[in-house]
N, C-alpha and C positions, 0 to 999 in steps of 0.2 A: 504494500500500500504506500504509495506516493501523496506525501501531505506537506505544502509549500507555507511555512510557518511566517507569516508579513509581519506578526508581531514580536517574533523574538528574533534577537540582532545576534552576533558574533562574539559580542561583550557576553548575552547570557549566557548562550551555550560554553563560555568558559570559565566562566564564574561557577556555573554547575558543575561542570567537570571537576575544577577546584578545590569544591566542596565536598563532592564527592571524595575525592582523595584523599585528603586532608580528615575528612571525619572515620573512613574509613580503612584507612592505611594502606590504599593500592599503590601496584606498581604503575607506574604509565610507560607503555612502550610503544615509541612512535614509530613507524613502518612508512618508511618514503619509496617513491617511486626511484630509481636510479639515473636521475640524468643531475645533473649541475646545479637548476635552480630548485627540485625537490627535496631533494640531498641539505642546498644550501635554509632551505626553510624548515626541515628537519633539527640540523643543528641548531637554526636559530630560536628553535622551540625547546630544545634540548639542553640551552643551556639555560633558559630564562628559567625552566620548570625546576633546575638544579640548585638554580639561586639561591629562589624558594624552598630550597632545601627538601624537597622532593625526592623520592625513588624513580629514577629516571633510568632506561636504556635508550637506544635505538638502532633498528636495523635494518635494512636492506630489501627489498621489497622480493627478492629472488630464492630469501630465508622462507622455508618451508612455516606458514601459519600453522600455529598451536591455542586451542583455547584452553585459556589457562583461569583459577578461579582469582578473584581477587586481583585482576588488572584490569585497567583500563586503558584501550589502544586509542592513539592517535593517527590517522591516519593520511599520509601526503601524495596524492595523485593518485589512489590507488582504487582500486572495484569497492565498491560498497558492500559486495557480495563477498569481500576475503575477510570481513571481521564478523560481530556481532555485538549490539551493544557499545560501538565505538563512536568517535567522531570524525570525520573524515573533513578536510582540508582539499580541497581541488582549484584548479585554471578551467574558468567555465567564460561564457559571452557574457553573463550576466551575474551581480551583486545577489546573493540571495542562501537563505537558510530550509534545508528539505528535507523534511523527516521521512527516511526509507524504512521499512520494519521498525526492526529495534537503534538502528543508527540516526545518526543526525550528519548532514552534511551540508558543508559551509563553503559554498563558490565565491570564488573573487574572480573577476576581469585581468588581477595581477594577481598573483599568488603573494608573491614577497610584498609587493605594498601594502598587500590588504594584510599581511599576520603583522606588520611592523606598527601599524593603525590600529589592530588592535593592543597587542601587547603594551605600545605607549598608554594603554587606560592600566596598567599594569606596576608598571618601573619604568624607568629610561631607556632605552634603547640607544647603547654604543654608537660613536662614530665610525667602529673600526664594523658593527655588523651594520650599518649602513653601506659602506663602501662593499662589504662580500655582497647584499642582498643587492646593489647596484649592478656590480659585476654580473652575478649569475641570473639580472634582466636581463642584461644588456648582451651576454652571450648568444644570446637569441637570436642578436640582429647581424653576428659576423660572418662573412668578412664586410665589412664596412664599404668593400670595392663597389658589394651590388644594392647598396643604398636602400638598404633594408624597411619598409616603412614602419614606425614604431606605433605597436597601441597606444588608445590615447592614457587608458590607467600607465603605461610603462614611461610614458611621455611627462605624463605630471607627476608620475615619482621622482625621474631625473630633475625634472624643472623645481621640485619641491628641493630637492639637494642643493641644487645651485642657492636657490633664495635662503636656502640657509648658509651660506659661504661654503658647502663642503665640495662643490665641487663649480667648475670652471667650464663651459662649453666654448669647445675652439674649434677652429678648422685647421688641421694641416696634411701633406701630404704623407707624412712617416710619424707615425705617433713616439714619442720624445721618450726615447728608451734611455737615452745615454747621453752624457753632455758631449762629447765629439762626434761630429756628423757624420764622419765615414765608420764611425760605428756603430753609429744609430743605421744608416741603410746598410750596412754588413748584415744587421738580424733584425731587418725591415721584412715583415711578415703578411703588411694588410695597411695599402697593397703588398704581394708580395715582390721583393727587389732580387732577380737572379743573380746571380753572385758574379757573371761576367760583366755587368752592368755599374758596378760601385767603383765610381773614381772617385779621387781625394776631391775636387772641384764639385761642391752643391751643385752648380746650375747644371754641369755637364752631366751629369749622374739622372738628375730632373729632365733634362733632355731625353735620355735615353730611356728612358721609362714613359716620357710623354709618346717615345716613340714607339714602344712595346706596346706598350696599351690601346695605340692609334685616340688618345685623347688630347686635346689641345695644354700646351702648357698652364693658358691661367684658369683650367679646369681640373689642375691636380691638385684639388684638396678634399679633404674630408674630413668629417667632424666627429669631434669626441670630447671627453669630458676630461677636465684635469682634476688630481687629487688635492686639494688646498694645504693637505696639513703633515705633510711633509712623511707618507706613509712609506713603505718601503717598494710601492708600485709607481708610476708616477703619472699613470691617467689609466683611465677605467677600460678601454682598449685591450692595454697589454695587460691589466687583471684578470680581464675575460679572457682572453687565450690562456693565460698561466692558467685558471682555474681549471679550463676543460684539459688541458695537460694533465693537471693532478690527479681529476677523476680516473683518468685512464691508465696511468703510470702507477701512482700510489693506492687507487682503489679506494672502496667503500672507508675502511679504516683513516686511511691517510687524509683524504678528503675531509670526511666528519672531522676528525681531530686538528685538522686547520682552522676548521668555522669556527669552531668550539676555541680554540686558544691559536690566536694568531702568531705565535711564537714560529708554532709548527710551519705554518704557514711561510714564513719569510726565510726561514731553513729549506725548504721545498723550493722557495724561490730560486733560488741561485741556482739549484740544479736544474731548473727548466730553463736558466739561463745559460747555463753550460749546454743541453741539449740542443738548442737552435740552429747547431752548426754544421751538426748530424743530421737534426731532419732536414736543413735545408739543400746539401747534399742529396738526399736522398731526391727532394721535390727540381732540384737544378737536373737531376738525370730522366725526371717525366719527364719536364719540358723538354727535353733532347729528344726524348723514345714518342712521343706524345701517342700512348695505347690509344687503342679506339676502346673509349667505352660503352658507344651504344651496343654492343657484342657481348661484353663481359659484364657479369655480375658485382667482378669483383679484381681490385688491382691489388696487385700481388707484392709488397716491400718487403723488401730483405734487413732487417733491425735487430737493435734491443728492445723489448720490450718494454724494458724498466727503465727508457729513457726517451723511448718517440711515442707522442701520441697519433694514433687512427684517425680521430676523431678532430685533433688539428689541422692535419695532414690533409684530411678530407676535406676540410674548410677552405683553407688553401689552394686547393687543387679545384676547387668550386670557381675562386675569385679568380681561377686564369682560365676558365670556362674549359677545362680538360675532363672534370665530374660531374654529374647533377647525384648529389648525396643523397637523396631520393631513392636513387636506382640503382648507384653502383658504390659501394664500400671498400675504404681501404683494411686490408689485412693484413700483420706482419707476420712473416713466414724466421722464424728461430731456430737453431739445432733440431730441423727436422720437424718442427712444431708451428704450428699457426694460430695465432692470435688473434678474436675476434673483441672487438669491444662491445662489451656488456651493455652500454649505452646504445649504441645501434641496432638493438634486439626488440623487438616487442614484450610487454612482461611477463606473457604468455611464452616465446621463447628463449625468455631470459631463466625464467623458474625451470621452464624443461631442461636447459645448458647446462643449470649450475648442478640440476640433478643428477645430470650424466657423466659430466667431464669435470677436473679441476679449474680452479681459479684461480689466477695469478694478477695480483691489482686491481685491476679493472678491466681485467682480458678474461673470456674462456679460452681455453686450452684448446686446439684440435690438433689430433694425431694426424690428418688431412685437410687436405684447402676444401673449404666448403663450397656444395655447388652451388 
């Protein structure tokens, strides 16, 4: 039974939850969907409930469901049909609270603005999980090359950051990695800059890329947000890439445990900044081979696992119109083993993968390249 509750908001339903817990000493264990911004709304739920000093887990939506007595699941992007009794959390077109059977479920048009909206009736809400809950919107929209349109909820959460000083909306053509410019387009991503193309001379470098692209020079720009407070990313851009790196390299664990304590995070960092150099090698030898992908399912890298992401790579490989990620996925091929990322799965065969084969990060494992 489908019952669309207009009188009770977001705030209730978790003020009951609350209460619930709190009077009766459950556990709450949140179960996110696996992709970047579910994961990222997970921890960010996960650490508020902690605060609170709460009995808190959470896990991975691929974890085999147990009903267990005396908990109360939260749940992030996930079937309403995998709990019972829970509350569920979803990205829907529309604001609104929907009592299914025994569940209640809570749609936002943003996922992360709308938990951040509420929670602020809560406690405070960090700067530093403003910038993650920024990032893993704005993931959404890369590579920035193809000018992504943004919702308007994801649109006036950004705009809401700016008017709060936290962040800076700019246009440039290479999002400001590093203060020397030939190393800023060295591990220029988005656009992506092929590595034959980087001279010590800005303009000439801009040249050659206005010439790759077939775009006019004073139409090489593009816009993104700067970080104002001196965070250890330096605009929202290359957060969003780092992020979805991490998902896929370090996995459910690593991931969660970034949002949860930025520590981890910035440690994570550097190593996805060391990787850039690898994958981009990897992506300077498509553009040479340039596969035909309308044929293949699937393009075939040759990597570490624990240091390129699929799921970058694929992004990239989008913004120089060699993929449509839709149809055809990258997979790295290791010691005779092939990598598929977890995030590219539906959760239907995510849950069957994790059942069958091992996991490694945020990869299934296959013994063969999938057809």
């Amino acid at each position: 039974m489908v019952q669309n509750s207009k009188s009770v908001t977001d705030v209730d339903v978790f003020h009951e939850l609350l209460e619930d817990v709190k009077k009766n000493r459950k556990l709450v264990k949140i179960i996110a969907c696996f992709d970047v911004e579910s994961l990222a709304a997970g921890g960010l739920l996960f650490k508020v409930l902690k605060s609170m000093e709460l009995d808190t887990e959470i896990l991975p939506d691929y974890v085999p469901s147990i009903t267990e007595l005396n908990v109360r699941v939260l749940g992030i992007n996930i079937p309403h049909t995998e709990c019972d009794t829970c509350v569920i959390f979803q990205t829907s077109s529309e604001a609104q609270v929907t009592r299914l059977r025994n569940n209640t479920v809570v749609r936002y048009p943003s996922l992360l603005p709308g938990l951040i909206n509420l929670l602020r009736e809560f406690m405070p809400v960090s700067k530093e999980l403003k910038y993650v809950a920024a990032s893993a919107t704005y993931a959404k929209y890369m590579p920035r090359i193809k000018e992504l349109r943004l919702s308007e909820g994801d649109k006036e959460f950004l705009s809401t950051l700016v008017s709060e000083g936290l962040l800076e909306a700019i246009e440039a053509p290479i999002t400001p990695y590093f203060t020397s410019q030939t190393q800023t387009f060295t591990m220029g991503i988005d656009p992506y800059v092929p590595s034959n193309l980087v001279r010590e001379n800005l303009s000439e470098t801009l040249r050659l890329l206005s010439d790759f692209y077939k775009v006019p020079l004073d139409k090489m720009k593009l816009k993104t947000y700067v970080i104002k407070h001196g965070w250890f990313a330096r605009d929202l851009t290359t957060l969003a890439y780092f992020i979805t790196w991490l998902l896929d390299v370090k996995g459910f664990e690593g991931y969660v445990s970034s949002i949860i304590n930025s520590n981890y995070m910035r440690n994570y960092y550097l190593h996805y900044v060391k990787s850039i150099k690898e994958m981009k090698e990897r992506v300077d030898n498509l553009i040479n081979e340039r596969p035909n992908t309308t044929k293949v399912k699937n393009v075939v890298v040759k990597g570490d696992p624990s240091t390129l992401s699929t799921t970058l790579i694929g992004k990239v490989l989008w913004g120089l119109n060699i993929l449509d990620p839709s149809k055809t996925q990258v997979v790295i091929e290791y010691g005779g083993k092939y990598y598929v990322s977890l995030a590219s799965l539906t959760q239907k065969n995510r849950k069957e993968s994790a059942s069958k084969h091992s996991i490694q990060g945020g990869y299934v494992v296959l013994s063969e390249a999938p057809s």
